[in-house]
KELUM-321225 format. One record per residue (C-alpha): x, y, z. Coordinates in steps of 0.1 Angstrom, whole numbers. Layout:
<atoms>
atom east:X&north:Y&up:Z
...
</atoms>
This chain:
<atoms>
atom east:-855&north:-616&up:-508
atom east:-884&north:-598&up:-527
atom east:-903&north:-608&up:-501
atom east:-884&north:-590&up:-470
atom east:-882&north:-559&up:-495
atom east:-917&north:-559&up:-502
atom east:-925&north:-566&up:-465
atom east:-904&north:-535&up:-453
atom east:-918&north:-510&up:-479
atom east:-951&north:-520&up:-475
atom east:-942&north:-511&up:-436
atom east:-924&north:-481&up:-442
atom east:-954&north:-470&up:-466
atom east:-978&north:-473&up:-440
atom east:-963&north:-458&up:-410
atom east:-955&north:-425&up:-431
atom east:-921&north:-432&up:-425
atom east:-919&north:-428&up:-467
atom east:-939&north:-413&up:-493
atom east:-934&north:-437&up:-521
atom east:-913&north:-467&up:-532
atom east:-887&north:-465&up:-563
atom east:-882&north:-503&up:-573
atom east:-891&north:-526&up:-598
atom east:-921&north:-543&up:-613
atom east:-924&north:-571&up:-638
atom east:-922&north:-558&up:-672
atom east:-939&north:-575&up:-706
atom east:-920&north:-606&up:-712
atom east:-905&north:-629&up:-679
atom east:-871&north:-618&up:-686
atom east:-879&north:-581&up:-685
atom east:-880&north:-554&up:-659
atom east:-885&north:-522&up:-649
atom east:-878&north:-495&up:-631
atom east:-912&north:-482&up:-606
atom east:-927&north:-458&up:-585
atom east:-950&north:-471&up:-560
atom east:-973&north:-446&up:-538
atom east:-1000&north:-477&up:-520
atom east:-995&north:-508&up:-501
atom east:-1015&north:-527&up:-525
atom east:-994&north:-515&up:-556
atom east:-966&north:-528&up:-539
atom east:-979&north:-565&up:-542
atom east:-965&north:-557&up:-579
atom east:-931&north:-552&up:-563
atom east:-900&north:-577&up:-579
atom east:-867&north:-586&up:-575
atom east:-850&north:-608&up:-596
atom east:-817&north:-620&up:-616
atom east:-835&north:-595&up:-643
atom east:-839&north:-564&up:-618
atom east:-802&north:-547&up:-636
atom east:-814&north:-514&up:-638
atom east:-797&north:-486&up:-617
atom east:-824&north:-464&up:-599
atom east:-805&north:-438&up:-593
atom east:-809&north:-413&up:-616
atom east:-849&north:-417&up:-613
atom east:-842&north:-394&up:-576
atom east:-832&north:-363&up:-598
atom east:-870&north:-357&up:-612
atom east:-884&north:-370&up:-573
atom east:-863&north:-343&up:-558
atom east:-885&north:-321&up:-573
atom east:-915&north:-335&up:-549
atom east:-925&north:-337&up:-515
atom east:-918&north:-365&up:-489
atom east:-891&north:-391&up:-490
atom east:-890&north:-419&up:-513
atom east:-872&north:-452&up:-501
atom east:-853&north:-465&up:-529
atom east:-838&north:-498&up:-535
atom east:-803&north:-499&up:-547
atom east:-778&north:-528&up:-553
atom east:-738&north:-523&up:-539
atom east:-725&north:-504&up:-577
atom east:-757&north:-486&up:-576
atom east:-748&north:-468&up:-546
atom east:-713&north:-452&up:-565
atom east:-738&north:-433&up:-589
atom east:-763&north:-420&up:-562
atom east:-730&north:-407&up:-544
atom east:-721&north:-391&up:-576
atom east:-760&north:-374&up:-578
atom east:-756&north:-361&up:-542
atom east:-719&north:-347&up:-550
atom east:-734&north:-328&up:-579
atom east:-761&north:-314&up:-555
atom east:-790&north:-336&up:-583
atom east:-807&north:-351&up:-553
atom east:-810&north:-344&up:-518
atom east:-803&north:-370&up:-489
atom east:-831&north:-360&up:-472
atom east:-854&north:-369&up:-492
atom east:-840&north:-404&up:-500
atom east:-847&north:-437&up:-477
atom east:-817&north:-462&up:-489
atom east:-827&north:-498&up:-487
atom east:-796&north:-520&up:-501
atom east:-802&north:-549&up:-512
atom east:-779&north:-580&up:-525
atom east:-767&north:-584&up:-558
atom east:-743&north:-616&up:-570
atom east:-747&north:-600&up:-600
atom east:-778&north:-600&up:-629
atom east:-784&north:-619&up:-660
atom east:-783&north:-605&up:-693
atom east:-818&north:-606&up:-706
atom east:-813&north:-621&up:-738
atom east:-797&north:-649&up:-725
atom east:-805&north:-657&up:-684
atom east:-779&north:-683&up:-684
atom east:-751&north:-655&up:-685
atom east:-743&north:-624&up:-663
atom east:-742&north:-588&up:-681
atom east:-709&north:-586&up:-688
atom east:-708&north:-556&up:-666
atom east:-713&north:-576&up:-637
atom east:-687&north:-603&up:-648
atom east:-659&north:-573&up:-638
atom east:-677&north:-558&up:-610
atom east:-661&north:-555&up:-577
atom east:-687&north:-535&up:-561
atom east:-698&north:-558&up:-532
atom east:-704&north:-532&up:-505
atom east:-728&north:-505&up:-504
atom east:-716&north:-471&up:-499
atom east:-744&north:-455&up:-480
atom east:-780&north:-469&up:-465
atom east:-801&north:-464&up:-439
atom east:-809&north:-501&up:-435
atom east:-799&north:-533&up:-451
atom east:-818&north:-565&up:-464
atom east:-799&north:-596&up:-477
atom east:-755&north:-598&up:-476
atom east:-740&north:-595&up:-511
atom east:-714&north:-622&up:-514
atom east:-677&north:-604&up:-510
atom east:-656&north:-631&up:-520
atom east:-672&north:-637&up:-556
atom east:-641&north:-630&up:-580
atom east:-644&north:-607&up:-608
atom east:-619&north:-607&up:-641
atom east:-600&north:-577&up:-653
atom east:-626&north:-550&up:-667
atom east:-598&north:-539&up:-688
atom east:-591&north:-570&up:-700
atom east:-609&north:-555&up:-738
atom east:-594&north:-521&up:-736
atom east:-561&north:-537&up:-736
atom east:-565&north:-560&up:-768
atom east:-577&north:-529&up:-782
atom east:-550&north:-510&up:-771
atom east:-532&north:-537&up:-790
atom east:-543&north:-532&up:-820
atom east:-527&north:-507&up:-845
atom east:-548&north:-473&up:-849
atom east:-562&north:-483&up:-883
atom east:-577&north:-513&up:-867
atom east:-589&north:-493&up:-839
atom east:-604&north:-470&up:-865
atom east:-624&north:-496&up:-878
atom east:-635&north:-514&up:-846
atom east:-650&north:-481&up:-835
atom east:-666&north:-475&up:-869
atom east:-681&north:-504&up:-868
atom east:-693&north:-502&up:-832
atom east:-707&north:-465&up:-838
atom east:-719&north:-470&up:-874
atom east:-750&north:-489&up:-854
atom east:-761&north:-458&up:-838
atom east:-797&north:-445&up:-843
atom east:-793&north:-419&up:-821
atom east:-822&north:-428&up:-798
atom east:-804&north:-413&up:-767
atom east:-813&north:-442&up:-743
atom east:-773&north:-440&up:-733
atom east:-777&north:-406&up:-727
atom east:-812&north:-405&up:-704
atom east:-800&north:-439&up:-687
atom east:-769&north:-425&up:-674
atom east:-762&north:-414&up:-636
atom east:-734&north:-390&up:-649
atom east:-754&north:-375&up:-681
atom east:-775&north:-352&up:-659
atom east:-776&north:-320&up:-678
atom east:-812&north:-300&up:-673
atom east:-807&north:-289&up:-709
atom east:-784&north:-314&up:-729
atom east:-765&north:-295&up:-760
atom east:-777&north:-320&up:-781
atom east:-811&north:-311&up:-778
atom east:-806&north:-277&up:-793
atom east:-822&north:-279&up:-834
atom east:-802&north:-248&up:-839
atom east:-777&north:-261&up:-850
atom east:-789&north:-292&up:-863
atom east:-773&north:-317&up:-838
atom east:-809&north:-327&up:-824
atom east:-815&north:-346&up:-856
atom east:-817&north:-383&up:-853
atom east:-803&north:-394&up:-887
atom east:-765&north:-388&up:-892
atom east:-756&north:-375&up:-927
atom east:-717&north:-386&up:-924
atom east:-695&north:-405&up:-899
atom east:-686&north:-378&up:-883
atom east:-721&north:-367&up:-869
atom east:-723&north:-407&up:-856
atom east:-694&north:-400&up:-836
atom east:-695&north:-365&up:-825
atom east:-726&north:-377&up:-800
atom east:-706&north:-408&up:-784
atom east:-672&north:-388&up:-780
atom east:-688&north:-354&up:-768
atom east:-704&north:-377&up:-746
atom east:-674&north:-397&up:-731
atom east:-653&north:-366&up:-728
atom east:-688&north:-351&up:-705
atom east:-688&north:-381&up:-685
atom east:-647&north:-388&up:-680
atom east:-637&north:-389&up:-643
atom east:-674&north:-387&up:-636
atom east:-684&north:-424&up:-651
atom east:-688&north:-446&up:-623
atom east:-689&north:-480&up:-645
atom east:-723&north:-489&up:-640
atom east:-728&north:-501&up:-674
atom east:-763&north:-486&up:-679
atom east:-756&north:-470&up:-715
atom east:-744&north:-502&up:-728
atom east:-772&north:-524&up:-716
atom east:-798&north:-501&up:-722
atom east:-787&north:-496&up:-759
atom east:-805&north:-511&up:-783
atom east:-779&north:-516&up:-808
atom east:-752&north:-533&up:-783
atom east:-732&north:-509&up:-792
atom east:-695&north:-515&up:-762
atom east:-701&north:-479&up:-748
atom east:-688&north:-491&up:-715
atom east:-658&north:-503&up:-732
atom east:-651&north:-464&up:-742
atom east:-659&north:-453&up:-711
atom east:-632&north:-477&up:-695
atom east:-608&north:-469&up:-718
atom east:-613&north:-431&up:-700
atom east:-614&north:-447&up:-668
atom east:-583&north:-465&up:-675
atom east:-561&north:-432&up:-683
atom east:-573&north:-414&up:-660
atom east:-558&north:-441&up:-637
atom east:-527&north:-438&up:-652
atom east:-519&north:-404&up:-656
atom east:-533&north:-389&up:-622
atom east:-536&north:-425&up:-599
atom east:-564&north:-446&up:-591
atom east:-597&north:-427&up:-592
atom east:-634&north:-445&up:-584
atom east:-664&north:-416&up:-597
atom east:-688&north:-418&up:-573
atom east:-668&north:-440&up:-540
atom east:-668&north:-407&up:-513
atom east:-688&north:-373&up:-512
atom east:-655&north:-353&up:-510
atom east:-628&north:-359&up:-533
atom east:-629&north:-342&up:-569
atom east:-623&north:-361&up:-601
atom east:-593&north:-358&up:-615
atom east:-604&north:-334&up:-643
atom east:-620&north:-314&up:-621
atom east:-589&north:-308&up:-595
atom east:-568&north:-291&up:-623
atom east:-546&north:-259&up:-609
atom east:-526&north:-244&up:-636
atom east:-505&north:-233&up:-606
atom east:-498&north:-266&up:-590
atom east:-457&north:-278&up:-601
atom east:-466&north:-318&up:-587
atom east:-462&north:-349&up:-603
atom east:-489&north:-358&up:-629
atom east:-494&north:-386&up:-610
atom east:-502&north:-368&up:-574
atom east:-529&north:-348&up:-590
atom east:-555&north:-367&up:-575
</atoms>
């Protein structure tokens, strides 16, 4: 498989067809990637992709859409729901984009290659959404469980030990942002929380509550939008269930205005973002 894909850029790269090549190289330990720009043939020979290549590439096209040429970019079958969602929100322009998709049977988590991110063990993304060519078949019949399986124990649970769980979860935060810059749907050009005048750009929280104004001001920006890609949880350093907060949205959503996928067409508006105060329907035929 690396081998096609690196045989194919390295085509692409030469014949014009692209400018440069979004992918992945090997990063400082075997079981570490990450994310690439390559612009020569010979930098390509740098070119992975393994059970460890998890991250999503397609927020890296908001910054190239700034440049000139077009960049073929590799992308896995869930990747393609957030680079949908970038093109919806006008963040990157098609034009300028070269799709390759590749396969994914899902990738391993890197602190333990013997299991799957747990993303991956509830995905049910097995076809890609848009491409201009494809290398590899991703296997369709691979069976996923219930990625609400958690949000229902915790639904479970009474609100005091909901409290706690979540207190616990977000007590861990050192506001480093990496959920924030990793994620397809958090793609502000000026994020409120990097305004110092009012003092929320500050890294240490003085109470509770500053730990989690960030992570619900955050799920409430991305609800309807989130297209379960998993990146802020994997990409947190604490291991913090962000994606678990983010399906619990997901979830509602489902409920109260019928089943919604962010990212899965280039047409329909998210829930939240269909209201009309003048509209006497059915909650439930919102959407």
């Amino acid at each position: 498989m690396q081998e096609r894909m690196m045989h194919r850029a390295k085509e692409l790269l030469e014949t014009g067809r692209v400018t440069r090549v979004l992918g992945w190289r090997q990063g400082d330990f075997a079981n570490l990637t990450q994310p690439a720009f390559f612009t020569t043939t010979e930098q390509l020979d740098n070119l992975v992709y393994n059970e460890f290549c998890a991250a999503n590439l397609s927020k890296y096209l908001i910054a190239n859409a700034q440049q000139d040429g077009v960049t073929l970019v590799f992308l896995k079958p869930c990747d393609t729901y957030s680079f949908n969602l970038l093109l919806k929100e006008q963040r990157i322009i098609r034009e300028q984009v070269y799709v390759i998709g590749v396969t994914c049977n899902g990738k391993a988590d890197f602190e333990s290659d013997e299991e799957l991110l747990e993303r991956c063990r509830v995905c049910t993304k097995t076809e890609h959404l848009v491409y201009d060519e494809l290398i590899g078949q991703t296997d369709a019949t691979r069976e996923a469980n219930d990625r609400f399986k958690q949000v229902l124990e915790l639904e479970a649970e009474d609100s005091d030990a909901r409290y706690a769980f979540w207190q616990a979860e977000l007590s861990r935060c050192i506001r480093c942002n990496a959920c924030r810059n990793i994620c397809p749907s958090c793609h502000c050009k000026s994020c409120v929380f990097d305004n110092n005048k009012y003092d929320v750009q500050q890294k240490a929280n003085a109470t509770s509550f500053e730990e989690q104004m960030f992570h619900i001001i955050r799920a409430y920006h991305v609800a309807g939008r989130c297209t379960d890609c998993g990146e802020c949880s994997r990409a947190c350093p604490q291991k913090i269930k962000l994606e678990l907060l983010n399906r619990k949205f997901i979830k509602d959503i489902n409920e109260f205005y019928g089943e919604y996928q962010a990212g899965a067409d280039l047409t329909t508006l998210a829930p939240l973002a269909s209201f009309d105060a003048h509209n006497d329907k059915e909650v439930g035929d919102l959407c």
